[in-house]
N, C-alpha and C positions, 0 to 999 in steps of 0.2 A: 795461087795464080797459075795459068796453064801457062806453056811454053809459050806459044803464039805471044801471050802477054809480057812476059819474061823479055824474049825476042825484043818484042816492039820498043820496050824501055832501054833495054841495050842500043840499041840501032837510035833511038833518040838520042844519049849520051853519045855515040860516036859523033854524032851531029850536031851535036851544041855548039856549037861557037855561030852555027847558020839559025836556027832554032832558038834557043834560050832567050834572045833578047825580044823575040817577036810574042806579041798579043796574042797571037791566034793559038800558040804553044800552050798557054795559062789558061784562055779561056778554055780549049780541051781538057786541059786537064781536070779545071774547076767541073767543069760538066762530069767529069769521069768517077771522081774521089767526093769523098767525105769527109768530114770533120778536118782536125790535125793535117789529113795526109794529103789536102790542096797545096798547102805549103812546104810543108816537109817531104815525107818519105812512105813509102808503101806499108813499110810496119809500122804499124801505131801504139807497139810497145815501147819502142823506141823514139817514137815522136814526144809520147808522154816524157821519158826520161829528158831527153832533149829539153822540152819544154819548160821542165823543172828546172832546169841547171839554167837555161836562159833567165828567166825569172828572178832566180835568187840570184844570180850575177849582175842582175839590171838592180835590183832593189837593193843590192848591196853597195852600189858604187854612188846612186842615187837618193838614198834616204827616206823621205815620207817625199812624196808629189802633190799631196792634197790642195788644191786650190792653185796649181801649176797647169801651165800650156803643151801638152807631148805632141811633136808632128811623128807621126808615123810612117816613114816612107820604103813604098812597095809594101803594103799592109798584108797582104796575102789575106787569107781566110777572118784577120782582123785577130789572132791570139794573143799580142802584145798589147795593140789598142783595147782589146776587153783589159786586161790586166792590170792597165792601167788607169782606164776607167773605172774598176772597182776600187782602185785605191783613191780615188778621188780627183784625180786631174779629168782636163779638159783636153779631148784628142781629137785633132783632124786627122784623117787616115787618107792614104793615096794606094793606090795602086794603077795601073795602065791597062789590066785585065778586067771590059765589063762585067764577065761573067764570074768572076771571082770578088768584084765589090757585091754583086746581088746576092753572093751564095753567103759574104763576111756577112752582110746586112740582116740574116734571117742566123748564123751562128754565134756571131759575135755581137748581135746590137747593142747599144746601152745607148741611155738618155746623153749622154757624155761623150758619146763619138760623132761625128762628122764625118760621113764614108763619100770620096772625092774618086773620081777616074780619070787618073792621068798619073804620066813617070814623071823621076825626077828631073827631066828636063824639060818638063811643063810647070814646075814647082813655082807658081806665081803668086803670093800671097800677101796680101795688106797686115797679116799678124805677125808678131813676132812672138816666139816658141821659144820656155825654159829649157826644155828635152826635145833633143832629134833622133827616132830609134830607127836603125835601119839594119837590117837583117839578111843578108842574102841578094841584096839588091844591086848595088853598087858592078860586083863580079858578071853578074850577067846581062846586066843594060850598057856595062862600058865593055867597048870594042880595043880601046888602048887609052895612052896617058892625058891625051885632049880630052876623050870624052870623059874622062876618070875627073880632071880638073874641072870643066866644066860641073860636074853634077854635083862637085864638092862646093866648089863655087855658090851655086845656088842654097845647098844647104845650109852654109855660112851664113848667107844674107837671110835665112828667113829664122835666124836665131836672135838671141837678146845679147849683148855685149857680154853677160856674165853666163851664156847659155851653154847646154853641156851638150856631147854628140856619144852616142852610143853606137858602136858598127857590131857585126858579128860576119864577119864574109870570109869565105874560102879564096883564102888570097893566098898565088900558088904562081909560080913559072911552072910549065912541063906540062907531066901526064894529070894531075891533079886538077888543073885550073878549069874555070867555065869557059867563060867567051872571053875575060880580060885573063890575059899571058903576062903575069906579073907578080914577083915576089914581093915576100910578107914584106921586106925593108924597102923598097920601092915604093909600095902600098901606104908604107905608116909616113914615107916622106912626102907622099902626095898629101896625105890630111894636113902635115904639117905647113904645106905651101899656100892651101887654103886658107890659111889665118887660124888653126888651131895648135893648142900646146896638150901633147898626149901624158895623160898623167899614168895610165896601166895598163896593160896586155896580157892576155893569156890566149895560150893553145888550149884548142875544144878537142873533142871527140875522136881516140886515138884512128888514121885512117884505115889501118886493114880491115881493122873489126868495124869501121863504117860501112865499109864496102859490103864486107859478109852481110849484114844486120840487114842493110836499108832495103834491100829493091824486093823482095818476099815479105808477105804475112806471116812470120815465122813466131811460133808458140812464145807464150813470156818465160816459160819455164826453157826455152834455148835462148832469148834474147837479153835477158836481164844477167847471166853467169859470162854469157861473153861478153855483154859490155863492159860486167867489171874487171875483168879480165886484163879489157884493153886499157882502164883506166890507170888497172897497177902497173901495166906491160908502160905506160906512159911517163910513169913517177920512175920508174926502175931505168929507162932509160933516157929521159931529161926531156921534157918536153919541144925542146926546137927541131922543126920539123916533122912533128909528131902527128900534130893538130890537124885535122880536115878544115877545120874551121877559124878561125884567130878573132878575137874579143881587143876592141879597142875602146876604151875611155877616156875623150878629151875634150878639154875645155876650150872656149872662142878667145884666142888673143885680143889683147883693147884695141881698140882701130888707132892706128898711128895717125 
C-alpha cells in the first residue's frame, strides 16, 4: 500500500466516531476491497486467521444449525452467512451498506441466504430466528447506551424464546473504542437488559499485535509468527483487557 493509502486509513480511524456508523463509509469501502477485507482488514493473512477463529468459536458454542433460522446482522461481505449456509441453516442477512450487500451477493451467495439492506434499527421482521450473529456491528452503529438498548431491543424481538445471540464487537471505553465509548462490562449489562442471560465470553485478538497486522498487506511469513506471538503474549498475561475484540454467547430469557 502507498503512504497516501496508509494516510487515508489512519485519518479515517481518527474519524470514526463521525464516519463509521454512516453508509457512504461501507459503500466505499466495499467499492475499494475485495474478498475478506470488505469487512475486516487490509491484510488478508490475517482476516483468514480471524475468520477461522470466528467460525470455530461460533460452531462451537452452537452445535449442528441444520434446518435452523440465522439472522445475520451487519452481514458485511456475507462470510458468516456463507458459513452458515453451508452448514445447513436458513439465513437472512442485513447490512445498511448497498454496495456491500451487491458485492456479498456475488461472494458469498448461497441458495440459503436472503441478502436484506438495512441496519439494525430497521430490523423489522415477521420471522423469528434460532441464531442472531452479529459481528462488529453493534460498536459502530451505536452512538451510546440508548441507541446500544435499542438495537438490542430489536434483536431480542426477532428471536425465538429459546433463541441464542452471538456478538463479537470491540467493546472498549477510551483509545480503543469505534463510535460506541463503552466498556466490556457496561456492554455485557446492556445485552443483559435486553432480555438475555450471557452463558460465555472470551477475549479475541491480542490488541498491539492487531494494530501492527491489520492496516498493511503484510507477507504471511511476517503475519502469522506475530499473531501467535500475540496469542501467547495473551495467555502469559491473562486475558482481561487484552482482547481487541470480546466474544459473547447468550441465550433469550422466557418473557415474563
Amino acid at each position: 500500500m502507498k503512504a497516501a493509502g496508509l494516510y487515508h486509513m489512519v485519518r479515517n480511524r481518527l474519524d470514526r466516531r463521525r464516519i463509521y456508523s454512516k453508509s457512504d463509509y461501507w459503500d466505499a469501502k466495499a467499492r475499494e476491497y475485495d474478498g475478506l477485507s470488505v469487512s475486516l482488514w487490509t491484510n488478508d493473512h490475517l482476516n483468514q486467521i480471524y475468520h477461522g477463529e470466528h467460525t470455530a468459536l461460533f460452531d462451537d458454542h452452537t452445535g449442528s444449525v441444520a434446518g435452523k433460522k440465522v439472522l445475520d446482522i451487519g452481514c458485511g461481505i456475507g462470510r458468516m452467512s456463507k458459513h452458515f449456509a453451508e452448514r445447513g441453516a436458513t439465513v437472512q442477512a442485513w447490512d445498511f451498506s448497498a454496495d456491500t450487500i451487491e458485492k456479498a451477493k456475488r461472494f458469498s451467495g448461497h441458495a440459503n441466504i436472503d441478502f436484506r439492506c438495512g441496519s439494525v434499527f430497521d430490523l423489522d421482521t415477521d420471522e423469528l430466528f434460532n441464531v442472531a450473529v452479529v459481528c462488529g456491528v453493534l460498536t459502530v452503529a451505536c452512538s451510546g447506551n440508548d441507541e446500544l438498548a435499542q438495537a438490542l431491543q430489536r434483536i431480542r424481538a426477532a428471536l425465538k424464546d429459546d433463541g441464542e445471540l452471538l456478538l463479537i464487537e470491540p467493546a472498549h471505553a477510551g483509545f480503543l473504542s469505534r463510535v460506541l465509548d463503552l466498556d466490556f462490562r457496561a456492554f455485557k449489562q446492556a445485552v443483559r437488559d435486553a432480555g438475555f442471560s450471557i452463558e460465555d465470553t472470551r477475549e479475541l485478538h491480542f490488541w498491539p499485535t492487531r494494530l501492527v497486522l491489520s492496516y498493511l498487506p503484510m507477507p504471511k511469513r511476517f503475519t502469522v509468527p506475530v499473531y501467535r506471538s500475540g496469542s501467547v503474549a495473551m495467555r502469559v498475561l491473562g486475558e482481561h483487557g487484552w482482547g481487541d475484540y470480546k466474544f459473547i454467547h447468550a441465550r433469550c430469557l422466557a418473557a415474563s
